[in-house]
C-alpha positions as protocol buffer text, in pm:
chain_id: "A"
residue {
  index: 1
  type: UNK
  ca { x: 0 y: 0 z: 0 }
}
residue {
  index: 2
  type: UNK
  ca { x: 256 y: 243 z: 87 }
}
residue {
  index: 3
  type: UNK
  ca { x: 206 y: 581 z: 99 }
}
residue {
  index: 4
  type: UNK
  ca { x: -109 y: 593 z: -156 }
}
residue {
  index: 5
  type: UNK
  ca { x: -306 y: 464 z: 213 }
}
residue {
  index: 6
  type: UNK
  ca { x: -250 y: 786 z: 296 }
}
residue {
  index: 7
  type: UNK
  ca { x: -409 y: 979 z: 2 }
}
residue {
  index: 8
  type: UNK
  ca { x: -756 y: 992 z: 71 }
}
residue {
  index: 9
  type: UNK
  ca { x: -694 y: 1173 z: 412 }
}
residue {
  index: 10
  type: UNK
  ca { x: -537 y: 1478 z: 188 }
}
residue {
  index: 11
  type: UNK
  ca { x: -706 y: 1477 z: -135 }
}
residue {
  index: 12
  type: UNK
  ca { x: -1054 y: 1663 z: 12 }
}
residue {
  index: 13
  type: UNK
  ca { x: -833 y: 1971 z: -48 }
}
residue {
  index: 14
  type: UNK
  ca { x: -917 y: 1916 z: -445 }
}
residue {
  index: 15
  type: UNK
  ca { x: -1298 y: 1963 z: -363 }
}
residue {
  index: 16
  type: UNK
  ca { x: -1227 y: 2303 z: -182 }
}
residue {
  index: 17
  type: UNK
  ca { x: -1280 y: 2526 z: -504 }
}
residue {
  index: 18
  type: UNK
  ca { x: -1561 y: 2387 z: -622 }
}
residue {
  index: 19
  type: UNK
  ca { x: -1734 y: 2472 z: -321 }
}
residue {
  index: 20
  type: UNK
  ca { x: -1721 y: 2850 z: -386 }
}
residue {
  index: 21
  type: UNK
  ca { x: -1757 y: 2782 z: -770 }
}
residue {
  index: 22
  type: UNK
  ca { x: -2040 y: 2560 z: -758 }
}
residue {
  index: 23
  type: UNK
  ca { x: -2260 y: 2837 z: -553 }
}
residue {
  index: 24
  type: UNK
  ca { x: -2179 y: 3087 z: -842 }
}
residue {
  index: 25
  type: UNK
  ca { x: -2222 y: 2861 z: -1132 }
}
residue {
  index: 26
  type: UNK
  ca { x: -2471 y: 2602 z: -1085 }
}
residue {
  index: 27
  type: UNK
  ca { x: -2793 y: 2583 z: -1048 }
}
residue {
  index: 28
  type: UNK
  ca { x: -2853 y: 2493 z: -654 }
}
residue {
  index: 29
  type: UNK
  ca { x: -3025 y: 2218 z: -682 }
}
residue {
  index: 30
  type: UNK
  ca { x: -2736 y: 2059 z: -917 }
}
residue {
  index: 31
  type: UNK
  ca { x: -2495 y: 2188 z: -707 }
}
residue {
  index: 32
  type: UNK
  ca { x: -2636 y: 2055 z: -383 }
}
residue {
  index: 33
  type: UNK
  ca { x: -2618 y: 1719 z: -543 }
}
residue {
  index: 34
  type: UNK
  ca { x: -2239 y: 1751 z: -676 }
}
residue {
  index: 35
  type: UNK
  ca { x: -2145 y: 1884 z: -396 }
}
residue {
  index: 36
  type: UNK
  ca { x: -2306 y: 1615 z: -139 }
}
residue {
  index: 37
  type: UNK
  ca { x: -2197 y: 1315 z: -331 }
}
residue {
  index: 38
  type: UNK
  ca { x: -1787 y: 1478 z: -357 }
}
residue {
  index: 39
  type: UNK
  ca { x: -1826 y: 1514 z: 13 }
}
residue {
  index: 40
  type: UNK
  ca { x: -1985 y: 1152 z: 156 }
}
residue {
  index: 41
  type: UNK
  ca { x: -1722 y: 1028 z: -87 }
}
residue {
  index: 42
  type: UNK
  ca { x: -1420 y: 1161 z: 18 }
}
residue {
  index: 43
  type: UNK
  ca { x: -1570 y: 1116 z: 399 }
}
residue {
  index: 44
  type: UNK
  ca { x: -1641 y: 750 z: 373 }
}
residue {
  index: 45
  type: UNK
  ca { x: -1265 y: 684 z: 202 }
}
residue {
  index: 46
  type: UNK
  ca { x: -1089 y: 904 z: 481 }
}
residue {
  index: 47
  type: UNK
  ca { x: -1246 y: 735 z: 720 }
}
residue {
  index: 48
  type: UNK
  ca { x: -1168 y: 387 z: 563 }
}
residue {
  index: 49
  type: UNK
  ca { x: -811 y: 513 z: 556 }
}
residue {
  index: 50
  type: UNK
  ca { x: -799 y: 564 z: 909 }
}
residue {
  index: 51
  type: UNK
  ca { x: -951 y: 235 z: 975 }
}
residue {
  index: 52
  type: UNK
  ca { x: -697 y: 5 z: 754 }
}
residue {
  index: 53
  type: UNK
  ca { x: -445 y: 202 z: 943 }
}
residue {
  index: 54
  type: UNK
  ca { x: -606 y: 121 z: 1328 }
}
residue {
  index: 55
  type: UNK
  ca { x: -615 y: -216 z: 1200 }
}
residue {
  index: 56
  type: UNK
  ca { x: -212 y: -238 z: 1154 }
}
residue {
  index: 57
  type: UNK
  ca { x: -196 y: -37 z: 1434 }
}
residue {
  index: 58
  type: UNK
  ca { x: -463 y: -260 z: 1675 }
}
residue {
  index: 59
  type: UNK
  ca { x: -210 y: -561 z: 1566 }
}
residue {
  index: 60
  type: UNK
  ca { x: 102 y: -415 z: 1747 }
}
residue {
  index: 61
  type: UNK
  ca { x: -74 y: -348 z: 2059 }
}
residue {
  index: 62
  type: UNK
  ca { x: 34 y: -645 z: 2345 }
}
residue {
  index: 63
  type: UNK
  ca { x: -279 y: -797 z: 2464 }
}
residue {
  index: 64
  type: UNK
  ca { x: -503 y: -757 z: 2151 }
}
residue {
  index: 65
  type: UNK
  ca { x: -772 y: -980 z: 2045 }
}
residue {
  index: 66
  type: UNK
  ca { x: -611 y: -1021 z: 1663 }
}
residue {
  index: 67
  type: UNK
  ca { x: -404 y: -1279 z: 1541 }
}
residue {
  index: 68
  type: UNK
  ca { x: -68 y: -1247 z: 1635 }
}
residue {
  index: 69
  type: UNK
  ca { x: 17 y: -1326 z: 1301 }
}
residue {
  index: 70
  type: UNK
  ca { x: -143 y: -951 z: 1186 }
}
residue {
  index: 71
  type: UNK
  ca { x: 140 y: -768 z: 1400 }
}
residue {
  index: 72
  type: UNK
  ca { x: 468 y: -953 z: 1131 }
}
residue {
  index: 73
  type: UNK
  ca { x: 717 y: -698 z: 1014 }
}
residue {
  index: 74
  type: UNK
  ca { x: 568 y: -802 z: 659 }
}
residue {
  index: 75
  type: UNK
  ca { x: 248 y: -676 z: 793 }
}
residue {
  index: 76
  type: UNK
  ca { x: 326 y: -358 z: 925 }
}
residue {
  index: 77
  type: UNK
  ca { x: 558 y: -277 z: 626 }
}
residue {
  index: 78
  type: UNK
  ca { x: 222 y: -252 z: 496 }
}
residue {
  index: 79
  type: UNK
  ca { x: 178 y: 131 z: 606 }
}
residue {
  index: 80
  type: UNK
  ca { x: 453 y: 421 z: 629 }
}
residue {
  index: 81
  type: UNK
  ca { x: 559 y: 455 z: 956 }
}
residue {
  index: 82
  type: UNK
  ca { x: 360 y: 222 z: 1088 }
}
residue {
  index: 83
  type: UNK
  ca { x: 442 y: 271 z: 1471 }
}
residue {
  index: 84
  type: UNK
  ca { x: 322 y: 629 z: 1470 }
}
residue {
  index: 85
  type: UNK
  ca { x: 74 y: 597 z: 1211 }
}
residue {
  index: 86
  type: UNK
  ca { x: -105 y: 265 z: 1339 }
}
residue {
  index: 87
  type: UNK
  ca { x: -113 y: 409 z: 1744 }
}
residue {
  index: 88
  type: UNK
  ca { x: -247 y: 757 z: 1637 }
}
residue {
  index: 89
  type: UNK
  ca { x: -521 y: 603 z: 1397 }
}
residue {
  index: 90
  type: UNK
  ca { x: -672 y: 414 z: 1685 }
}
residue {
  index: 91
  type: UNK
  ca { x: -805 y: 726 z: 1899 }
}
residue {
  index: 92
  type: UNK
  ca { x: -893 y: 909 z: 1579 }
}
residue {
  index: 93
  type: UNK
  ca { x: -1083 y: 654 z: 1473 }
}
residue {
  index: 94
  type: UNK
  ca { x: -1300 y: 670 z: 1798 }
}
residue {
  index: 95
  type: UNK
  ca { x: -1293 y: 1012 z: 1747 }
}
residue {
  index: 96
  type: UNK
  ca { x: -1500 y: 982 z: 1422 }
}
residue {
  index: 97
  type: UNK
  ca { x: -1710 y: 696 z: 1548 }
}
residue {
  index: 98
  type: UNK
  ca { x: -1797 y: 928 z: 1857 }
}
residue {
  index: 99
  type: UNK
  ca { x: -1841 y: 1273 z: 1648 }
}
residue {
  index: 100
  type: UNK
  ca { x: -2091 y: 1044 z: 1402 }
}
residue {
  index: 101
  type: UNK
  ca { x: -2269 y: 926 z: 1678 }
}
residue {
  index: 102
  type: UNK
  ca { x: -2298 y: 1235 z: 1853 }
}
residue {
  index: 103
  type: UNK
  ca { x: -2419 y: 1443 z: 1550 }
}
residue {
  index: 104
  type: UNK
  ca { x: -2730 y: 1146 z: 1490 }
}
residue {
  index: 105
  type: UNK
  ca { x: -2819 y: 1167 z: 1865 }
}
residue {
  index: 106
  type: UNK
  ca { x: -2842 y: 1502 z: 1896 }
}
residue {
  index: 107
  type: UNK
  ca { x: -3006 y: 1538 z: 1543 }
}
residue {
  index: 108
  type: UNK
  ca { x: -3298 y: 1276 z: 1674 }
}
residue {
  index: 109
  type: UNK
  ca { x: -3328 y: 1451 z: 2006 }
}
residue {
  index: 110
  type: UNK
  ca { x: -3369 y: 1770 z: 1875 }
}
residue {
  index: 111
  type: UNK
  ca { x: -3637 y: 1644 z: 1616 }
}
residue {
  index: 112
  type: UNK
  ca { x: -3826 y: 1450 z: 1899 }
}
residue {
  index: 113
  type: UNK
  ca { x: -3839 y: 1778 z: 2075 }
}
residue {
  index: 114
  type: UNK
  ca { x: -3943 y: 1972 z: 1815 }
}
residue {
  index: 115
  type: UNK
  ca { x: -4225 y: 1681 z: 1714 }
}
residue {
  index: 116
  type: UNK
  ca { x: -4303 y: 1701 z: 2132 }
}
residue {
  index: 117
  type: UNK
  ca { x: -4368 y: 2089 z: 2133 }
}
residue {
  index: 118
  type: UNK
  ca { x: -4629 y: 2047 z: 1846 }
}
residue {
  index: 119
  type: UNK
  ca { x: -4865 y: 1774 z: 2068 }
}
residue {
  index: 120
  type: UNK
  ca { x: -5220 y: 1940 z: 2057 }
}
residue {
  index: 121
  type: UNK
  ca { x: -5162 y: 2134 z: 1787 }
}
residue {
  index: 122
  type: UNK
  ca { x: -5404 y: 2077 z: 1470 }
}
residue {
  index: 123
  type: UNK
  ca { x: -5308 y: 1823 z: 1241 }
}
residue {
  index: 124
  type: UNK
  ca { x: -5202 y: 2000 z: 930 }
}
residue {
  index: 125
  type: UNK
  ca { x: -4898 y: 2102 z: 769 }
}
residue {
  index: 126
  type: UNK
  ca { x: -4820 y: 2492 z: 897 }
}
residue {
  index: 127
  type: UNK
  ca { x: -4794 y: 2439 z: 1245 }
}
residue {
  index: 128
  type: UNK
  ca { x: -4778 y: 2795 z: 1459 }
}
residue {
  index: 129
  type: UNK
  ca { x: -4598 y: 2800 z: 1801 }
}
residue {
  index: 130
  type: UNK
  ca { x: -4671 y: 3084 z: 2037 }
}
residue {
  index: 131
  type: UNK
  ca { x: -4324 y: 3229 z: 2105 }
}
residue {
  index: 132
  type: UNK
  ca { x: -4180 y: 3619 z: 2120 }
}
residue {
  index: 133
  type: UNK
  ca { x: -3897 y: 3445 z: 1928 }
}
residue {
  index: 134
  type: UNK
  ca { x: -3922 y: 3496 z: 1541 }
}
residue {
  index: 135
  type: UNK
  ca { x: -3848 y: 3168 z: 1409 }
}
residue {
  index: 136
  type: UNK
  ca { x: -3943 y: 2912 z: 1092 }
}
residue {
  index: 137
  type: UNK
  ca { x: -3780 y: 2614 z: 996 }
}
residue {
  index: 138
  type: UNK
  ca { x: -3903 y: 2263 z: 797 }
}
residue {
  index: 139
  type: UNK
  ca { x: -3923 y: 1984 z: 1054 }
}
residue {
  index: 140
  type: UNK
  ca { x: -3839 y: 1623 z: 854 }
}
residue {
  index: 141
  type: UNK
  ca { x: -4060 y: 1335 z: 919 }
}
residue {
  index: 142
  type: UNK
  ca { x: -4257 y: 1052 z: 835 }
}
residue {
  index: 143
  type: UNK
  ca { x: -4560 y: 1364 z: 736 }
}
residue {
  index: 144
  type: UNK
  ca { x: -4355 y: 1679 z: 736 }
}
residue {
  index: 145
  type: UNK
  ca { x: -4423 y: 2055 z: 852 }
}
residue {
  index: 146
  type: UNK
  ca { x: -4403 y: 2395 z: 847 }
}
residue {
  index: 147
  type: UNK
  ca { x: -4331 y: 2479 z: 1201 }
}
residue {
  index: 148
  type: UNK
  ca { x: -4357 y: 2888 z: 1267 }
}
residue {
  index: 149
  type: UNK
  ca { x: -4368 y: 3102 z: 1571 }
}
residue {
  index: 150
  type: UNK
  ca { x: -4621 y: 3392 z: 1577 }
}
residue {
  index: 151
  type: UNK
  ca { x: -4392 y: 3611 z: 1639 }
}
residue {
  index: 152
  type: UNK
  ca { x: -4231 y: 3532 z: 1270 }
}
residue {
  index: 153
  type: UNK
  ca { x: -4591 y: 3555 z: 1127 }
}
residue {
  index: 154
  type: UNK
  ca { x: -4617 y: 3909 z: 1284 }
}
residue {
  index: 155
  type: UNK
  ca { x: -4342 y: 4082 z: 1132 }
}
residue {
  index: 156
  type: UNK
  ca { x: -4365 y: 3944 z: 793 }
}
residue {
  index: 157
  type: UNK
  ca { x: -4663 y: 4036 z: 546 }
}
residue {
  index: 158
  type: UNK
  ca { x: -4962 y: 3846 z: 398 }
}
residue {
  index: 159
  type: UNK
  ca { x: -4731 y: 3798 z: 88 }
}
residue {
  index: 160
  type: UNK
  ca { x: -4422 y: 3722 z: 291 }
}
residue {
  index: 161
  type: UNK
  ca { x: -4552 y: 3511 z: 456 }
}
residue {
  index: 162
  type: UNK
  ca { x: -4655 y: 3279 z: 172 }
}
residue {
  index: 163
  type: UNK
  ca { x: -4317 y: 3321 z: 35 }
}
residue {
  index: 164
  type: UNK
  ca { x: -4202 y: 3161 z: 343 }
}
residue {
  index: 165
  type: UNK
  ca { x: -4412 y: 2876 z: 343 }
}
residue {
  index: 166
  type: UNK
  ca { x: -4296 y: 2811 z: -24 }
}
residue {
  index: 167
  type: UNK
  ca { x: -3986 y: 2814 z: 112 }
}
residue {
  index: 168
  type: UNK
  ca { x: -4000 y: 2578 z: 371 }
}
residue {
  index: 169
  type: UNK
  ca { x: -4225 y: 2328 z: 154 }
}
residue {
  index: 170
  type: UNK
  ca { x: -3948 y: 2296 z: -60 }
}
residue {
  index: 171
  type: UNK
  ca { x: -3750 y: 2195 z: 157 }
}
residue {
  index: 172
  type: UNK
  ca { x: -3960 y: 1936 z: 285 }
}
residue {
  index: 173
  type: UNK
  ca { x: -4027 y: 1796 z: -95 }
}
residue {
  index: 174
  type: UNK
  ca { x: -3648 y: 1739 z: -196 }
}
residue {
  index: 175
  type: UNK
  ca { x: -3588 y: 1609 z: 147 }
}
residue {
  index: 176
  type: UNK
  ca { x: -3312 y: 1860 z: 176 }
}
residue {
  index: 177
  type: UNK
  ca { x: -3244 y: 1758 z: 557 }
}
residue {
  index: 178
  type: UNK
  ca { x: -3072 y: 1466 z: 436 }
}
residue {
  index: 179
  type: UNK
  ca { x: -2811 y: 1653 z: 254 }
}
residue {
  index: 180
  type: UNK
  ca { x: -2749 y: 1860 z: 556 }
}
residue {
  index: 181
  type: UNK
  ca { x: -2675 y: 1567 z: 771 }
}
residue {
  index: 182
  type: UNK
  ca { x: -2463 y: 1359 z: 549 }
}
residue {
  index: 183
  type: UNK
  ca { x: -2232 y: 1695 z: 517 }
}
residue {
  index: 184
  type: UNK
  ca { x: -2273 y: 1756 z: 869 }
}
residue {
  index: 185
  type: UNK
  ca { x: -2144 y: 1357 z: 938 }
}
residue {
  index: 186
  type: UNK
  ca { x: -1820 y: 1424 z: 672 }
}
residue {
  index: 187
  type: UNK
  ca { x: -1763 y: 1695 z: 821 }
}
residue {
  index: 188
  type: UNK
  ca { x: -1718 y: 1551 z: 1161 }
}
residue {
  index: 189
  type: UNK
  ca { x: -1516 y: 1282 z: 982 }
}
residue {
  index: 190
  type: UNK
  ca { x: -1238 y: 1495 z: 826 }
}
residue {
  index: 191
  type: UNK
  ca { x: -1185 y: 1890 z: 925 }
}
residue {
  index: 192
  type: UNK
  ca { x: -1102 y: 1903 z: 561 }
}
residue {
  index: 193
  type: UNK
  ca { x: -1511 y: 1847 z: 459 }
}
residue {
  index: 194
  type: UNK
  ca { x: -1593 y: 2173 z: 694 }
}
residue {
  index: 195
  type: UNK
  ca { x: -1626 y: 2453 z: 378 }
}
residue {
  index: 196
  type: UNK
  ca { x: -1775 y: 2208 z: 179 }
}
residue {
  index: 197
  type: UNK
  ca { x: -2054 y: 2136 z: 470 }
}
residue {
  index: 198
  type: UNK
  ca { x: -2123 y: 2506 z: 431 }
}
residue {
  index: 199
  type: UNK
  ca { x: -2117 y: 2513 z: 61 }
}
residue {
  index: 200
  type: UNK
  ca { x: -2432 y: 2215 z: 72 }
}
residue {
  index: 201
  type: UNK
  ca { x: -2649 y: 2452 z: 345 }
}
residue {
  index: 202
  type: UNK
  ca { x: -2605 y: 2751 z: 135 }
}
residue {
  index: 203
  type: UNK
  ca { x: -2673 y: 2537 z: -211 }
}
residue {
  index: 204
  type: UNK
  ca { x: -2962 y: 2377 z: -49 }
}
residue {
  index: 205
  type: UNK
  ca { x: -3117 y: 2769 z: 106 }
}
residue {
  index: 206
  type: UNK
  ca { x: -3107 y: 2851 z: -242 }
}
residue {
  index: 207
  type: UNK
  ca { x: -3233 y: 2530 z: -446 }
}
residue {
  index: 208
  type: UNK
  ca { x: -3544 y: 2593 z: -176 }
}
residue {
  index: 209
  type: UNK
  ca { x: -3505 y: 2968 z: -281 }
}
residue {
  index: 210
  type: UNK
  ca { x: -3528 y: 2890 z: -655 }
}
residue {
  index: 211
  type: UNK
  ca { x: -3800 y: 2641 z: -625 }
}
residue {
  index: 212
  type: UNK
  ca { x: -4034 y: 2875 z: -399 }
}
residue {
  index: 213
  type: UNK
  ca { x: -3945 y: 3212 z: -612 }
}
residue {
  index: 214
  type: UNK
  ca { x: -4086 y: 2994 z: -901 }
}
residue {
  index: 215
  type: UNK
  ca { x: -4429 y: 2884 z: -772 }
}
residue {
  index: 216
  type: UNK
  ca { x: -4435 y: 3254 z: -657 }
}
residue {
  index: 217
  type: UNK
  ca { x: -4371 y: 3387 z: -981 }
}
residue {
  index: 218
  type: UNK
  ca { x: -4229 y: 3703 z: -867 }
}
residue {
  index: 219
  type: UNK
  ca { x: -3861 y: 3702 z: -778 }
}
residue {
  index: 220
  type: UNK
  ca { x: -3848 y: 4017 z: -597 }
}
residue {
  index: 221
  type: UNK
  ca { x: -4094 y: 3902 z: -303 }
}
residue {
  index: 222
  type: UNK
  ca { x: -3881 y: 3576 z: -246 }
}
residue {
  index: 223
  type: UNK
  ca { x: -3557 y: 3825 z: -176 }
}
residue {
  index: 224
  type: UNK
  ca { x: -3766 y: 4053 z: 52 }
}
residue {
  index: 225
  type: UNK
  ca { x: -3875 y: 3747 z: 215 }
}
residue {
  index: 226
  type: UNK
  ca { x: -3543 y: 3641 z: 290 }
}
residue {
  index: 227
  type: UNK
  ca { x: -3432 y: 3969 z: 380 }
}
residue {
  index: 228
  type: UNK
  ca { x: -3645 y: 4029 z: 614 }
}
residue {
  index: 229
  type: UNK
  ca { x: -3723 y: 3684 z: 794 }
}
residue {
  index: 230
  type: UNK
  ca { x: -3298 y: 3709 z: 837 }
}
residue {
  index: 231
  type: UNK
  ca { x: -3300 y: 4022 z: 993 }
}
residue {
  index: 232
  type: UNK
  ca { x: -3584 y: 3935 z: 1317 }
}
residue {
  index: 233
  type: UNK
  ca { x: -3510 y: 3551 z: 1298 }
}
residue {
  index: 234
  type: UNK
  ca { x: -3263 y: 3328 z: 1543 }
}
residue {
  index: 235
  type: UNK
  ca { x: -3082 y: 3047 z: 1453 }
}
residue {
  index: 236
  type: UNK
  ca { x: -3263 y: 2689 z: 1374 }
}
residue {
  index: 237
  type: UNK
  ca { x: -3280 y: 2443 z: 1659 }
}
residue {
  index: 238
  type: UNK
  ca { x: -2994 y: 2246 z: 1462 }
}
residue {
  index: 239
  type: UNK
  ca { x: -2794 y: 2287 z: 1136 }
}
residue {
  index: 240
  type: UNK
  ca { x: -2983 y: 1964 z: 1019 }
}
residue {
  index: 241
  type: UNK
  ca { x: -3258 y: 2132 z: 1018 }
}
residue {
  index: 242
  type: UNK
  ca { x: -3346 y: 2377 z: 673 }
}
residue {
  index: 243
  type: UNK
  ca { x: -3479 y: 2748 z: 739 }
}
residue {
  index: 244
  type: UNK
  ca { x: -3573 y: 3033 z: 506 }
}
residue {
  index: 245
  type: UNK
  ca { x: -3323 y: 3318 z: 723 }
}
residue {
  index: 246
  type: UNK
  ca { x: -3009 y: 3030 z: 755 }
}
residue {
  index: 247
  type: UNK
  ca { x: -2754 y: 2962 z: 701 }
}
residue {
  index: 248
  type: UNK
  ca { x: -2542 y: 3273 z: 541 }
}
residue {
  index: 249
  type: UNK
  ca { x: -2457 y: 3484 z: 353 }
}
residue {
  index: 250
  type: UNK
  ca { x: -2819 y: 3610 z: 281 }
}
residue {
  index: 251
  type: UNK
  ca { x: -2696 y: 3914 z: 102 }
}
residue {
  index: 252
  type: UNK
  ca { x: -2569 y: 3643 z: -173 }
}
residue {
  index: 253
  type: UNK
  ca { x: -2866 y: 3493 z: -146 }
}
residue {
  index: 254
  type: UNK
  ca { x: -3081 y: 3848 z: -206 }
}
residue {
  index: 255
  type: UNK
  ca { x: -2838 y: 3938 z: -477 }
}
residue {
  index: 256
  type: UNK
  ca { x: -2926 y: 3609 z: -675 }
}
residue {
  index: 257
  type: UNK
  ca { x: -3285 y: 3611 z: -618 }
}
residue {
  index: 258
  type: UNK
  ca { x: -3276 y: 3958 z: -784 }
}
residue {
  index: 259
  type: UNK
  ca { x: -3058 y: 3815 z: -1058 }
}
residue {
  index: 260
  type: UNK
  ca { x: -3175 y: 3610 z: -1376 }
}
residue {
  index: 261
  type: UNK
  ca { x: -3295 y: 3261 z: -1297 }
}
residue {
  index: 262
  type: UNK
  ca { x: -2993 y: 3044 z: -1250 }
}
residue {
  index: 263
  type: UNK
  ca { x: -2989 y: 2804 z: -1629 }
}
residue {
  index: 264
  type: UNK
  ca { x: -3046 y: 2444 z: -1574 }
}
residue {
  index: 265
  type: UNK
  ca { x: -2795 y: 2322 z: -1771 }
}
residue {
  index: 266
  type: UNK
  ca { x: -2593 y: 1988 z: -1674 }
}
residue {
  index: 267
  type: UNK
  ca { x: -2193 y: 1963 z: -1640 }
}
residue {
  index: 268
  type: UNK
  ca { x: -2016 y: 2317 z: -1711 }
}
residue {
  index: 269
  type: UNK
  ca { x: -1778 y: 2352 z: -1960 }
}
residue {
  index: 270
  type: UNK
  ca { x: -1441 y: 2202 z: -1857 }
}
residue {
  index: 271
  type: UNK
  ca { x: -1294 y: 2544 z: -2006 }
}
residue {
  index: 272
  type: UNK
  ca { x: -1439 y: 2777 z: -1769 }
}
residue {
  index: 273
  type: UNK
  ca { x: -1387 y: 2806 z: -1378 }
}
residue {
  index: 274
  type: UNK
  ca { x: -1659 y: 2629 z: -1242 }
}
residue {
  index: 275
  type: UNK
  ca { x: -1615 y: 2362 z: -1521 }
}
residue {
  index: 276
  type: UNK
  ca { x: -1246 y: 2291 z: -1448 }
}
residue {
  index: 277
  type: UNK
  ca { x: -1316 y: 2285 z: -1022 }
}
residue {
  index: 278
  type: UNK
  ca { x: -1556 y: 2047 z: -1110 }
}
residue {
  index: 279
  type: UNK
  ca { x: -1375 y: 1784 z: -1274 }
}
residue {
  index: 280
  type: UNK
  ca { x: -1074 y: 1861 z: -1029 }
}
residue {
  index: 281
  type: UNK
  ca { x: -1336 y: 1814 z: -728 }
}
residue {
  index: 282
  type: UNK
  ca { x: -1484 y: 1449 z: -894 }
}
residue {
  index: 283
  type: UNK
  ca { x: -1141 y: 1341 z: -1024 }
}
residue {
  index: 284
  type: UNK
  ca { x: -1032 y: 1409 z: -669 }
}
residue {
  index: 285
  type: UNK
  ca { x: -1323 y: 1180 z: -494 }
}
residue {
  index: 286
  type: UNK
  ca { x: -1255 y: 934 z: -775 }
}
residue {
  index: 287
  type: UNK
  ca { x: -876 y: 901 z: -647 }
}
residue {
  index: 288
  type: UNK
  ca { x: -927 y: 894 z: -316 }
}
residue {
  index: 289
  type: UNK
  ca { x: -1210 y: 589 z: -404 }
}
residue {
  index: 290
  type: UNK
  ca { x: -949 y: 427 z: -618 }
}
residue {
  index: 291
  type: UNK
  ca { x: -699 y: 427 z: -384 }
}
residue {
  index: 292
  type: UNK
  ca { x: -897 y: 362 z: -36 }
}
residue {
  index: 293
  type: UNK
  ca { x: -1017 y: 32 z: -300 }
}
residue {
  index: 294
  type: UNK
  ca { x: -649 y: -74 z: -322 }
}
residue {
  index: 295
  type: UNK
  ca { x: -588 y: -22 z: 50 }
}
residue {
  index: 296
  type: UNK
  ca { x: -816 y: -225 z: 129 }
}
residue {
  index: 297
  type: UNK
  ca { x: -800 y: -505 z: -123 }
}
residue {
  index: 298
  type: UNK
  ca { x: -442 y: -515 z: -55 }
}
residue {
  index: 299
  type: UNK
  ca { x: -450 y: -508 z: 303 }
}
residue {
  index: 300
  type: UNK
  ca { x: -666 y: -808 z: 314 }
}
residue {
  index: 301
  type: UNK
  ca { x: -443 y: -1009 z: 82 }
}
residue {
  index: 302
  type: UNK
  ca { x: -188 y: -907 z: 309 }
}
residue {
  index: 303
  type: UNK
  ca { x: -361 y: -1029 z: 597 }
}
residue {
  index: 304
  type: UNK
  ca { x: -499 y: -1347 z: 505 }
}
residue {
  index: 305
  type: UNK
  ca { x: -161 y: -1477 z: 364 }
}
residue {
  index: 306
  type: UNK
  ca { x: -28 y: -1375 z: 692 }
}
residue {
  index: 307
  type: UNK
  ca { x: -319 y: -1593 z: 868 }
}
C-alpha cells in the first residue's frame, strides 16, 4: 500500500474550489447534489483510511484480540511509519465513530423535541408556536411541517408570509435535511469536509429559494422574504434542520434572487472556472475511491496470507 493509504486523508483539499464555484455557477439544486456526493465520498474513504491504518496499528498493541500473526514486520511494512501511524489512527478513529454518533443523537433529540412541542396542535402542515422568538424552519418526518412562531408571522406580510411557506415546503419535498446531515457527518469525519458542509447549506437555502421564487412567480418578493425573515429571525434548533433566514450569507442569497434565474444546464464547460473545479473536485473523490479500494483489497491479501 505504501504511501497511496495515505491519500484519501489529503485529497478533500481538491474539492475546496468547487465549493465556492459551484454556488456561483450552478444551479442549486445541481450543485447541492455535486457537492453532497464529492463530500460523503471523500468522507467515507478518509475514514476507511484511518480504519486500515487502526487495524495495523490494533495488531502491534500487546494484549489484543487479533491474530498475532497480523502484528509480522511483513504486515506492518504494509503502512509508512507504521508505529506512529497505526497508534495515532486508533483514537482518531473513535474520534469519528464518537463525532458520528454524537451528531445522529443530537439530530434525533432535537427532532423529537421539536415533534413534542407540536402535541395538541391541529393536524395540518403549517404548524404555529406561540413564542416572542421569530423563528421558521421545515421539521423532517414521516408527514412533514411547516413549524412557525407567531412572532415570525407578525413581522412578515400576507405575501411574505406565503413566500415563506414556499420556502419551507421545498425543503420538505427534496428532502433537503438529508443533505445537511450527510455533510454535517463528513464533516465531523475529516476537518477538511468543513467549507464544503457550508457550501451544501447555502446550495440547499437557495435550491429551496429557486424552487419557492418559481411557484411565486415574482422574484423580488422571495428576496424581501429572505431579507427580512434574516434580519428578526434566530438560529434553527440544529444545522440539520433547513430554514428560510439560515444559514449565510443572505446578502448572496438576495443578490441572486434579484438576478436572472440560474440556467439548468448539466456539467459546465471544462474550459471555464466552475467547469475545471468540477472535474478537479470528482477526479479528486474518484482518487481517493481508487486508492482507499487498493488499501483495502491489498490489506486483506496481506492479511490473510499472513493468517
Amino acid at each position: 500500500m505504501g504511501l497511496f493509504v495515505l491519500l484519501p486523508l489529503v485529497l478533500p483539499v481538491t474539492a475546496w474550489p468547487i465549493a465556492r464555484l459551484a454556488e456561483q455557477h450552478l444551479h442549486p439544486r445541481r450543485a447541492t447534489w455535486l457537492l453532497t456526493g464529492v463530500t460523503a465520498v471523500l468522507a467515507l474513504c478518509s475514514t476507511l483510511c484511518v480504519a486500515l491504518i487502526a487495524v495495523v496499528g490494533t495488531a502491534a498493541v500487546p494484549g489484543n484480540p487479533l491474530p498475532d500473526s497480523w502484528s509480522d514486520p511483513e504486515v506492518r511494512a504494509a503502512v509508512p511509519f507504521d508505529d506512529v501511524m497505526g497508534r495515532a489512527s486508533i483514537p482518531a478513529l473513535v474520534a469519528v465513530a464518537c463525532a458520528a454518533v454524537l451528531t445522529l443523537g443530537h439530530h434525533r433529540r432535537v427532532r423529537r423535541a421539536a415533534e413534542r412541542a407540536l402535541v395538541g396542535l391541529p393536524d395540518s402542515s403549517v404548524a404555529v408556536l406561540p413564542d416572542d422568538t421569530a423563528y421558521a424552519y421545515a421539521l423532517p418526518g414521516r408527514r412533514g411541517r411547516v413549524v412557525v412562531s407567531t412572532a415570525m408571522l407578525a413581522r412578515l406580510s400576507g405575501r411574505e408570509r406565503r413566500a415563506l411557506f414556499a420556502h419551507e415546503r421545498a425543503h420538505l419535498a427534496h428532502r433537503h435535511h438529508r443533505f445537511l446531515l450527510v455533510a454535517q457527518l463528513a464533516a465531523r469525519a475529516h476537518p477538511f469536509l468543513r467549507p464544503l458542509r457550508t457550501a451544501v447549506a447555502y446550495s440547499a437555502e437557495r435550491w429551496a429559494d429557486e424552487e419557492a421564487a418559481r411557484f411565486l412567480g415574482d422574484r423580488r418578493l422571495m428576496a424581501r422574504a429572505v431579507g427580512r425573515a434574516a434580519l428578526v429571525s434566530g438560529p434553527t434548533p440544529t444545522p440539520t434542520f433547513a430554514a428560510l433566514a439560515a444559514p449565510g450569507p443572505v446578502p448572496r442569497r438576495v443578490a441572486a434572487l434579484l438576478g436572472p434565474v440560474p440556467p439548468a444546464a448539466g456539467w459546465p464547460p471544462a474550459y471555464t472556472p466552475a467547469g475545471l473545479a468540477a472535474w478537479v473536485a470528482a477526479g479528486g473523490a474518484a482518487a481517493s475511491a481508487l486508492s482507499s479500494l487498493n488499501a483495502a483489497v491489498a490489506l486483506t491479501l496481506i492479511l490473510h496470507a499472513a493468517l
